[in-house]
MIRO-757710 format. One record per residue: residue number from 0; residue in one letter; z, y, x of N, C-alpha, C in turn. Coordinates in Angstrom, 3 decimals. Last residue first. Example, Ala and Ser with C-alpha at 12.3 -4.5 7.8 and 13.67 -1.06 7.14 Angstrom:
! residues 2
PT  num  residuo      n.pz      n.py      n.px     ca.pz     ca.py     ca.px      c.pz      c.py      c.px
PT    1        S     7.080    -2.250    12.850     7.140    -1.060    13.670     7.870     0.030    12.900
PT    0        A     7.800    -5.690    13.190     7.800    -4.500    12.300     7.800    -3.300    13.200
END
This chain:
! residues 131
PT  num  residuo      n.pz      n.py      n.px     ca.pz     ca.py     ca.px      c.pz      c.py      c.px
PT  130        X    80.897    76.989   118.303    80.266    77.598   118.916    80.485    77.864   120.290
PT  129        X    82.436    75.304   116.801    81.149    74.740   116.837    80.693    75.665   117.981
PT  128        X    85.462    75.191   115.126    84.757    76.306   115.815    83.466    75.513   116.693
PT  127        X    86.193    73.802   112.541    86.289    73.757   113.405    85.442    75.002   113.992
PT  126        X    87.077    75.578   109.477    86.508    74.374   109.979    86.530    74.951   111.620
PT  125        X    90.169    76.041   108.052    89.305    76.435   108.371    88.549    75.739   109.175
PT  124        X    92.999    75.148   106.999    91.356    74.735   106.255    90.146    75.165   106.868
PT  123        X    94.923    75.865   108.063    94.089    76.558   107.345    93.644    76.207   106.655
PT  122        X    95.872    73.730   109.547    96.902    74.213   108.615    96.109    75.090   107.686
PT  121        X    93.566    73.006   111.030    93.902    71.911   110.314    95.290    72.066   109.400
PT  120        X    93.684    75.532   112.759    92.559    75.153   111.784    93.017    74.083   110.914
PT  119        X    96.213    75.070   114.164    95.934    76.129   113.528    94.446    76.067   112.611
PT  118        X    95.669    72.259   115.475    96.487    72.901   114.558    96.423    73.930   113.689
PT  117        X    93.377    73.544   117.194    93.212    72.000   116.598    94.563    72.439   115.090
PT  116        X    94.767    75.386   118.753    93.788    75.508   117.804    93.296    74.724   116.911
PT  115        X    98.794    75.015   118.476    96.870    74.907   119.154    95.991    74.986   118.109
PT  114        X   100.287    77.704   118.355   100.099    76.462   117.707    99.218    76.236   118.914
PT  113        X   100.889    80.008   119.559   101.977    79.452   119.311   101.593    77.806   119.101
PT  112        X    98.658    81.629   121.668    98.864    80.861   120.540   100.323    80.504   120.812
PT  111        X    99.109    84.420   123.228    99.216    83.176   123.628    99.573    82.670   122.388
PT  110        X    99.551    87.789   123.142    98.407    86.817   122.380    98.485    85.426   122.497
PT  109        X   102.414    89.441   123.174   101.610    87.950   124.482   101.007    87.486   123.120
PT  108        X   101.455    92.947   122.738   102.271    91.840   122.414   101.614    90.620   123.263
PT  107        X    99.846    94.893   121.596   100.641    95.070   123.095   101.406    93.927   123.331
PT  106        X    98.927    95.218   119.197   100.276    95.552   118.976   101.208    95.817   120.610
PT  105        X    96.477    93.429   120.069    96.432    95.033   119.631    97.873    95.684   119.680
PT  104        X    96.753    91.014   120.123    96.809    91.889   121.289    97.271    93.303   120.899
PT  103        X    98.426    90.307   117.334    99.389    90.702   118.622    98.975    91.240   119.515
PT  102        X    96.047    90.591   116.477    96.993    91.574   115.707    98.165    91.753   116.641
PT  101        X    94.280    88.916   117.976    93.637    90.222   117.527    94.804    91.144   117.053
PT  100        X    94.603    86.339   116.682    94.940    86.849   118.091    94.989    88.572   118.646
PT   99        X    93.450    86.124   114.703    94.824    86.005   114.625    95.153    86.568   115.348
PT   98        X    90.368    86.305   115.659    91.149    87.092   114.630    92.323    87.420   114.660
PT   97        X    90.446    84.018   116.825    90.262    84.961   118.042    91.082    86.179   117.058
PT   96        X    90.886    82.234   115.017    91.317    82.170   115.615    91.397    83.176   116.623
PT   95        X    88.363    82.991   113.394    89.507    83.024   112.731    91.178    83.138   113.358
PT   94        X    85.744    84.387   115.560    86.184    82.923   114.632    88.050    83.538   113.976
PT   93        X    84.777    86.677   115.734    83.862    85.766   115.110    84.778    84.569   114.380
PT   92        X    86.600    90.002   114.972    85.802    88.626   115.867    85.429    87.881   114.901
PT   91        X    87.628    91.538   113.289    87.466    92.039   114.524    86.896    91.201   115.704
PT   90        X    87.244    90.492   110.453    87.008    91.678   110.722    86.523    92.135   112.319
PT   89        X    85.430    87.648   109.228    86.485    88.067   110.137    86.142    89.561   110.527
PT   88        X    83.920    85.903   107.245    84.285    87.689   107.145    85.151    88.241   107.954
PT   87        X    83.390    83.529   107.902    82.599    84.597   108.345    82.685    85.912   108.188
PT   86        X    85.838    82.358   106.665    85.322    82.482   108.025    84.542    83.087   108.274
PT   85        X    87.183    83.171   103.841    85.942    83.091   104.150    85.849    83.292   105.876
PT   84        X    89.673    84.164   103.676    89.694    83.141   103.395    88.235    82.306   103.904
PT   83        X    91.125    86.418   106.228    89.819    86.209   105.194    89.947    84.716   104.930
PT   82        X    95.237    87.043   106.863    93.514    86.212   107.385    92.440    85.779   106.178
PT   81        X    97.033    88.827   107.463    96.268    88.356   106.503    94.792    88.136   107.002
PT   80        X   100.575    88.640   108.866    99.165    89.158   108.947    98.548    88.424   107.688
PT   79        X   104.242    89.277   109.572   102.767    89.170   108.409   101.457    89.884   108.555
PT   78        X   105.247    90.324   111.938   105.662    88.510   111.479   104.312    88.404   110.283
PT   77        X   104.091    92.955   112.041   104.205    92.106   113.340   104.306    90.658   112.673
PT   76        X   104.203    94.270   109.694   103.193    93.515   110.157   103.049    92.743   111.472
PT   75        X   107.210    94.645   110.153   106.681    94.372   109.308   105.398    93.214   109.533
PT   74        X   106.932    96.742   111.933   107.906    95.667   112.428   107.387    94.685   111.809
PT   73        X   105.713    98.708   110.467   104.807    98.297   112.063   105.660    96.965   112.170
PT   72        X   107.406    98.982   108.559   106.201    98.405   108.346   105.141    98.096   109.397
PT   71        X   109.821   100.411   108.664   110.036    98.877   109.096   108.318    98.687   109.152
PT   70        X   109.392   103.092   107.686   110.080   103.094   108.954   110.174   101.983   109.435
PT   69        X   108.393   102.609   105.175   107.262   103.301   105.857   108.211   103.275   107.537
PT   68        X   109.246    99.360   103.985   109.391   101.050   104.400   108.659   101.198   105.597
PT   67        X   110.078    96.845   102.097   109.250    97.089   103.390   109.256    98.616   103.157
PT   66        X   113.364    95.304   102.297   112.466    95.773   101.931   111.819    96.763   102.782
PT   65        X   114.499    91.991   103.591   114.597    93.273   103.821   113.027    94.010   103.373
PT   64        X   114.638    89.357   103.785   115.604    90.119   103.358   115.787    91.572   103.267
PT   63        X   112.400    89.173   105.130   113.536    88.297   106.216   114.311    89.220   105.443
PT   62        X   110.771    91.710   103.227   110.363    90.370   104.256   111.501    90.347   105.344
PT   61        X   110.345    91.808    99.712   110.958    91.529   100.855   111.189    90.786   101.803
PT   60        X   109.660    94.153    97.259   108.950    93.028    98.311   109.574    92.946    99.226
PT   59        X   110.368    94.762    93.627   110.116    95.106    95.592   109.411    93.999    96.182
PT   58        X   108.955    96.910    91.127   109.565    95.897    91.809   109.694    95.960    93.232
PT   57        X   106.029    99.308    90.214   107.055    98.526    90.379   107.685    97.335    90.999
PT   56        X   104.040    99.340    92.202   103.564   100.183    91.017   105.681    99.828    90.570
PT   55        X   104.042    98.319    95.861   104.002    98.095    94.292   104.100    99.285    93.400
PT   54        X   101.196    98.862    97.697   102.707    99.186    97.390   103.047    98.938    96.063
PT   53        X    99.444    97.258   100.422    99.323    97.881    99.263   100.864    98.016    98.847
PT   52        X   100.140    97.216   102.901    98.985    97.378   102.725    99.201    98.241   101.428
PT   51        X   102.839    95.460   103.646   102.688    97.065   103.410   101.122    97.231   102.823
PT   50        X   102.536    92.590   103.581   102.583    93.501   104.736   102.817    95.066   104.641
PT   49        X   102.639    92.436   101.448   103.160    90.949   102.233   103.544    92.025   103.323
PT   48        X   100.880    92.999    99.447   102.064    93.474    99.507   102.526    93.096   101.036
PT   47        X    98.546    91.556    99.714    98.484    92.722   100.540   100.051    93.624   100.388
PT   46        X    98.955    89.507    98.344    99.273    89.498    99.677    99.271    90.369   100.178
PT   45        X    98.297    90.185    95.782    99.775    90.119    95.682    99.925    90.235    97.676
PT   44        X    95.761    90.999    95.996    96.682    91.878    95.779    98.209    91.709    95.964
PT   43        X    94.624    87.980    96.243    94.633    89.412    97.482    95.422    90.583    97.412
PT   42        X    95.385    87.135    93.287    96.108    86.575    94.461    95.739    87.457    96.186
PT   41        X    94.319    88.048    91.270    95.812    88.953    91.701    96.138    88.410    92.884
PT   40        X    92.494    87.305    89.383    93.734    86.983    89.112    94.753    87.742    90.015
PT   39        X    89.586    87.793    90.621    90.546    88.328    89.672    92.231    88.041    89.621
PT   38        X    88.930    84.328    90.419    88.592    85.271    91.020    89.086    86.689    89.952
PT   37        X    91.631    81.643    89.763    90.279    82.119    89.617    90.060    83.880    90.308
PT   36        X    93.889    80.423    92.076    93.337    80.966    90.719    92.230    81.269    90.885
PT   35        X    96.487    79.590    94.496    95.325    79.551    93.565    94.858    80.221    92.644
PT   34        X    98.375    78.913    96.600    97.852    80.147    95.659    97.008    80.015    94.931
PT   33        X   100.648    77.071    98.551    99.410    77.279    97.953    99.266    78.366    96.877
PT   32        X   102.464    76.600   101.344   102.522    77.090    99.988   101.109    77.174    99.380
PT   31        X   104.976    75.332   103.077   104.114    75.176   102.504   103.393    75.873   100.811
PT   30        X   107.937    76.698   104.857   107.303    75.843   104.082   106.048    75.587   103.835
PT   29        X   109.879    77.153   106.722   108.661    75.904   107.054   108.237    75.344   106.071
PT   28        X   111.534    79.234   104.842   111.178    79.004   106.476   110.476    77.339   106.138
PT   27        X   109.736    80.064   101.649   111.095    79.522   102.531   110.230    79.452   103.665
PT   26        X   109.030    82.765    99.600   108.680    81.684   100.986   109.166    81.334   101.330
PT   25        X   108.755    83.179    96.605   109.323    83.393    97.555   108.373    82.206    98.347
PT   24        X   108.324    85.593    93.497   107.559    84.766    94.337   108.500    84.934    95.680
PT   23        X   107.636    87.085    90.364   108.564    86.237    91.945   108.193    85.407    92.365
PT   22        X   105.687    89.418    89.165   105.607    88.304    89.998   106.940    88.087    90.509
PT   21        X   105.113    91.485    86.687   106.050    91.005    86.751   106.615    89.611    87.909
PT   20        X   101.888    91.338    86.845   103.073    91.815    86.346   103.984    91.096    86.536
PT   19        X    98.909    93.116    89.095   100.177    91.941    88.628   100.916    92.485    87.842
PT   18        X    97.204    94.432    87.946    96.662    93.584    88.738    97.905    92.915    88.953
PT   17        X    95.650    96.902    85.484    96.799    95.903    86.025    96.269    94.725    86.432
PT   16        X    94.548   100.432    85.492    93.852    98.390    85.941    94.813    97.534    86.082
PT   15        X    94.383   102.851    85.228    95.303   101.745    84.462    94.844   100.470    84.613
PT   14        X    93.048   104.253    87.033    92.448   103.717    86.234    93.227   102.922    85.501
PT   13        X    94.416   102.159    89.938    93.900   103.792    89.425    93.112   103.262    88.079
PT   12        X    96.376    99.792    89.569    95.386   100.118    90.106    95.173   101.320    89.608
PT   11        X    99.659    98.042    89.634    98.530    98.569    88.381    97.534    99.897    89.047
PT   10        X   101.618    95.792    89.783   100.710    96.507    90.767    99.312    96.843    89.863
PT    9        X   105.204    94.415    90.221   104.140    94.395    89.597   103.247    95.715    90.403
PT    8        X   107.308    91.744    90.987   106.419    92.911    91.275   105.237    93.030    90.260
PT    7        X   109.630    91.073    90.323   109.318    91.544    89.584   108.565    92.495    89.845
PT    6        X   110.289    90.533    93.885   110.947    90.509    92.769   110.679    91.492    91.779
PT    5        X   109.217    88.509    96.248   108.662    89.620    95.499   109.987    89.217    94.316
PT    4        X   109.453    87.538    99.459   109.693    87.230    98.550   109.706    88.813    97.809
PT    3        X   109.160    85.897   103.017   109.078    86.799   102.111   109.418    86.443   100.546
PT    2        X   111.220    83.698   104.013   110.544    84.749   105.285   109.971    86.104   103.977
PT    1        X   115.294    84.889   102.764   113.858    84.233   102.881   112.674    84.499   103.491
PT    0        X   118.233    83.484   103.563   117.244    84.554   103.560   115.843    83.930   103.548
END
């Protein structure tokens, strides 16, 4: 099983705007993954599947084997969050890290990192916290 994975998603905007076609895409457990492209290309859209956010136009999306529904999607966003690539656009705090933290308090859940912070920036990319 896989942690997520898209099969033949695709995601076409109001306005006939197509923003993916046809994507597979998977995650294995401990892996490593990169995204890339130019601005446009689809890569915020495809993540916002990840969690429910956005819904495909076609295909599915499936997280630990299992497609996302309006009855799994609190469960859902519990294992998948989405963090700004840009550090200063954090929605509900300043650093990236307080951010993360932000989706388990809220949920009622133990906020207690898993990683350390040293870690958790040096898996990101995100620069150190200075402040």
């Amino acid at each position: 099983m896989h942690l997520v994975e898209t099969r033949n998603l695709t995601h076409i905007y109001r306005g006939n705007l197509p923003a993916l076609d046809g994507v597979n895409f998977i995650a294995e457990r401990k892996s490593r993954i990169a995204v890339i492209g130019p601005n446009g290309a689809g890569k915020s859209t495809l993540f916002k599947h990840f969690n429910g956010i956005l819904h495909p136009t076609s295909g599915e999306v499936l997280v630990r084997g299992e497609p996302i529904t309006k009855e799994n999607v609190r469960e859902v966003r519990k294992l998948v969050g989405i963090v700004f690539q840009n550090p200063d656009d954090q929605i509900f705090s300043p650093t990236v890290e307080q951010d993360v933290a932000f989706g388990p308090t809220n949920l009622g859940l133990d906020s207690t990192p898993r990683a350390s912070p040293t870690l958790l920036r040096s898996s990101t990319g995100c620069p150190r916290n200075t402040a």
